[in-house]
Short mmCIF file of the C-alpha atoms (twelve columns), coordinates in Angstrom:
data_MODEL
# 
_entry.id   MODEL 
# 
loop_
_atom_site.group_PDB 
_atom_site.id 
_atom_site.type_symbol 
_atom_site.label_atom_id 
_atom_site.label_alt_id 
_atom_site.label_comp_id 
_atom_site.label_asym_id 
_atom_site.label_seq_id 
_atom_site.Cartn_x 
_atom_site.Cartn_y 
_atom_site.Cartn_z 
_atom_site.pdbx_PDB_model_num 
ATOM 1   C CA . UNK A 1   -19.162 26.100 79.299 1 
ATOM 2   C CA . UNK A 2   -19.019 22.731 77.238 1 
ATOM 3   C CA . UNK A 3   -20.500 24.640 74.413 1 
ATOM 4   C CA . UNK A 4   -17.046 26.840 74.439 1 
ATOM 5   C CA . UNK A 5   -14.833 24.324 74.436 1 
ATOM 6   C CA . UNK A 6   -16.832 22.423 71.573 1 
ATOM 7   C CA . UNK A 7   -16.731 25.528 69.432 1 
ATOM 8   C CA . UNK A 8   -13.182 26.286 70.390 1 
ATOM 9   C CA . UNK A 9   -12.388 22.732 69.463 1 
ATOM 10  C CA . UNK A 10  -13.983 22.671 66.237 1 
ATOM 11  C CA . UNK A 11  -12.829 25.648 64.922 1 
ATOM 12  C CA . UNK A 12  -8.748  23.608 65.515 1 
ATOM 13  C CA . UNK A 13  -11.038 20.863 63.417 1 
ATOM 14  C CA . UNK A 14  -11.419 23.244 60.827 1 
ATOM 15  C CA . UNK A 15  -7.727  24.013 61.111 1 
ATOM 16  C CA . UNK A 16  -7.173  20.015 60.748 1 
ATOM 17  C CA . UNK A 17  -9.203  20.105 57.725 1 
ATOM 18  C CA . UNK A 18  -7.279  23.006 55.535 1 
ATOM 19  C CA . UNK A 19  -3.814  21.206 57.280 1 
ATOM 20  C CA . UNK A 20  -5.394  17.557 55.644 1 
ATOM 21  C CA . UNK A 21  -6.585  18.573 52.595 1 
ATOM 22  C CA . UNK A 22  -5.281  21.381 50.346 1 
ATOM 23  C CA . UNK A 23  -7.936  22.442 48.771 1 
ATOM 24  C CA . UNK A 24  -9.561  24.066 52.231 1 
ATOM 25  C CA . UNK A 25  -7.669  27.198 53.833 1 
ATOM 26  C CA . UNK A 26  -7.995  29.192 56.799 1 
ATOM 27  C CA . UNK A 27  -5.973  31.783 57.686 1 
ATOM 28  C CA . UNK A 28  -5.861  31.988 61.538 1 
ATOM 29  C CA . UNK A 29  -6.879  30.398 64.448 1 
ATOM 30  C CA . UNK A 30  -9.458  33.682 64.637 1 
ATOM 31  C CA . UNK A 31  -10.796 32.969 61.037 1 
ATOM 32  C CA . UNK A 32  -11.374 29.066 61.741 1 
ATOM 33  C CA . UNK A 33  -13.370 30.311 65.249 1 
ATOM 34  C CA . UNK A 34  -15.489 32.386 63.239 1 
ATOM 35  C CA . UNK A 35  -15.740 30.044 60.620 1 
ATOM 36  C CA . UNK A 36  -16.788 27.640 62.805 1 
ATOM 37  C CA . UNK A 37  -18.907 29.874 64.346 1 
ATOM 38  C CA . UNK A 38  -21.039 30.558 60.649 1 
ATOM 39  C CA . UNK A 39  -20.981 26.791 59.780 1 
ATOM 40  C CA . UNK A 40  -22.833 26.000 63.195 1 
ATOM 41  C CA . UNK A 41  -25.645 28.842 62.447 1 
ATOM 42  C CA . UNK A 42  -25.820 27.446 58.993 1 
ATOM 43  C CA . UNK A 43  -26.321 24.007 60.140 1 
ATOM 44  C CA . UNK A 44  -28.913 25.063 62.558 1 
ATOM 45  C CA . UNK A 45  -30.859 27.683 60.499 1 
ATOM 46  C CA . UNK A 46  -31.021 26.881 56.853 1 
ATOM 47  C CA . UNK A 47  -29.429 22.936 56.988 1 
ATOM 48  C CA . UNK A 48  -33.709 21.686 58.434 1 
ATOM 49  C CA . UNK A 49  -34.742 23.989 55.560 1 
ATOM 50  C CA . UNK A 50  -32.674 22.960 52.531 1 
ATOM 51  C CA . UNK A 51  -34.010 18.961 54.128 1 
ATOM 52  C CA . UNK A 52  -37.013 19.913 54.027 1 
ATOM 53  C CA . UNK A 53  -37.310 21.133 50.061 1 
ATOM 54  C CA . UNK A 54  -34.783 18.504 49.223 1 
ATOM 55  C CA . UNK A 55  -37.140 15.783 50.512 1 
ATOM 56  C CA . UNK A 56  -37.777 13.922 47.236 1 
ATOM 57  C CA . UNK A 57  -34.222 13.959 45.870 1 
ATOM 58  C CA . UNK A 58  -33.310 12.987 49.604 1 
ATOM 59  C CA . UNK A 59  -35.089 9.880  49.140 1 
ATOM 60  C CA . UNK A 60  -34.582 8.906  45.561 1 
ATOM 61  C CA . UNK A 61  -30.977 8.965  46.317 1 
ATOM 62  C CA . UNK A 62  -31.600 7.079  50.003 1 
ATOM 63  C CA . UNK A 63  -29.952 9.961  51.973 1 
ATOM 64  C CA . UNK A 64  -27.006 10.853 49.503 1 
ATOM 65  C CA . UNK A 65  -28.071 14.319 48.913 1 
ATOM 66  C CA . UNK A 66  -27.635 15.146 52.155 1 
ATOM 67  C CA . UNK A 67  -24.007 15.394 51.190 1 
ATOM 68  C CA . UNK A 68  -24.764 18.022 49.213 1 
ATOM 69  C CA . UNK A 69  -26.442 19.982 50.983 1 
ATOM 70  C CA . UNK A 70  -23.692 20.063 53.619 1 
ATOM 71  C CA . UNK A 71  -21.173 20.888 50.887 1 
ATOM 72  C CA . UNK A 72  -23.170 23.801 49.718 1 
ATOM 73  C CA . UNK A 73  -23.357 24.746 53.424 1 
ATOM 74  C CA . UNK A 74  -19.602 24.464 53.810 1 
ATOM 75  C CA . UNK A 75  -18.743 26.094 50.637 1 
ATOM 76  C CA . UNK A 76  -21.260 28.823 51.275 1 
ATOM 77  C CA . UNK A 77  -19.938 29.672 54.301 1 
ATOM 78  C CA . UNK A 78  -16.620 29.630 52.917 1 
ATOM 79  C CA . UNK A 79  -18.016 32.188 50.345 1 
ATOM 80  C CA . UNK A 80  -19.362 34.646 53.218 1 
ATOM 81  C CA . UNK A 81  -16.339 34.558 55.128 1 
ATOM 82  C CA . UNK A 82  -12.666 36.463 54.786 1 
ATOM 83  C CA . UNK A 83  -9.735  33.915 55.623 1 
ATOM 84  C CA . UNK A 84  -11.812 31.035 54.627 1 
ATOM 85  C CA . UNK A 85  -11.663 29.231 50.790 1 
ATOM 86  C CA . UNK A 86  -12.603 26.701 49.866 1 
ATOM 87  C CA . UNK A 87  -11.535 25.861 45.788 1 
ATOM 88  C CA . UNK A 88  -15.013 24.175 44.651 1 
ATOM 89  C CA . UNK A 89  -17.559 22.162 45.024 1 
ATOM 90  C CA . UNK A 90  -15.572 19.250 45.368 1 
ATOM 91  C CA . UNK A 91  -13.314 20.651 47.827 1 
ATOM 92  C CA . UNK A 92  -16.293 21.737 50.015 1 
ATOM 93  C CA . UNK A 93  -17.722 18.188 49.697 1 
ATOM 94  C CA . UNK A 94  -14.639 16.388 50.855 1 
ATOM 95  C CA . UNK A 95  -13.349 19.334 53.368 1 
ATOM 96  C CA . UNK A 96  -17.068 18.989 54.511 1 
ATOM 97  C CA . UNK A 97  -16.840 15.060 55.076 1 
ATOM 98  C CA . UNK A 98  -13.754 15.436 57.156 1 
ATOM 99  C CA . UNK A 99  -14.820 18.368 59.058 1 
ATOM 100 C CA . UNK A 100 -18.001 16.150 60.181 1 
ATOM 101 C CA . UNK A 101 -15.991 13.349 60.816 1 
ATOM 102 C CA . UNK A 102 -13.775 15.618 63.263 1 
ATOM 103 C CA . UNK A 103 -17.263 17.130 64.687 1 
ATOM 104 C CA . UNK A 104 -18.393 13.485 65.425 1 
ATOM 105 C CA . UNK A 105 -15.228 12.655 67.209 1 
ATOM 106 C CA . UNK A 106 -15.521 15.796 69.068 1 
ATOM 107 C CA . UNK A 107 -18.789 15.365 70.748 1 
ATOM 108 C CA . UNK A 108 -17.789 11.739 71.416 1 
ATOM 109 C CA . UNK A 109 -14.875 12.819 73.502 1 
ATOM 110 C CA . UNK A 110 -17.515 15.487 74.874 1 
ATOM 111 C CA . UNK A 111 -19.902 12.620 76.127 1 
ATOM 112 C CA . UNK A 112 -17.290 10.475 77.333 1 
ATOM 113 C CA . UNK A 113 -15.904 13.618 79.696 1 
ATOM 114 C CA . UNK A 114 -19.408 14.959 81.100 1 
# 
């Protein structure tokens, strides 16, 4: 049941995000849940991948890249989806910052209930 409420939670993150920062819209509370739902299979099907290649660069930059990657996640996902833009690469890197930011406040509100 925690699981619903995280997703259900995240997705009114993702509404946060397009309400913080214009260049990041969702369309309904419905998009942002499904949304949400395609960034989390994203994260946990290709994100271990696109480490994994990105290895070198990864450590040349100490860890940096791994922005990117989570940008071209959010952006991509933002591609795939109806009711869900995101204006650019730049856009999907900062929407993507604050969206983690929300996600990391929202499981530490999750530990702190359970």
């Amino acid at each position: 049941m925690n699981w619903l409420l995280r997703w259900i939670l995240l997705a009114a993150a993702l509404l946060g995000v397009a309400h913080l920062y214009p260049g990041v819209q969702v369309g309904s509370f419905g998009s942002a849940l499904i949304a949400a739902a395609v960034l989390g299979l994203f994260n946990a099907l290709l994100r271990p991948l696109l480490v994994l290649l990105t290895l070198p660069v990864t450590l040349l930059t100490l860890g940096l890249f791994l922005f990117v990657i989570n940008a071209a996640l959010f952006w991509s996902a933002a591609a795939v989806l109806d009711g869900f833009a995101v204006q650019g690469f730049g856009a999907a890197l900062i929407g993507s910052l604050i969206y983690s930011l929300l996600g990391l406040l929202i499981d530490l509100l999750l530990a702190k209930r359970s």
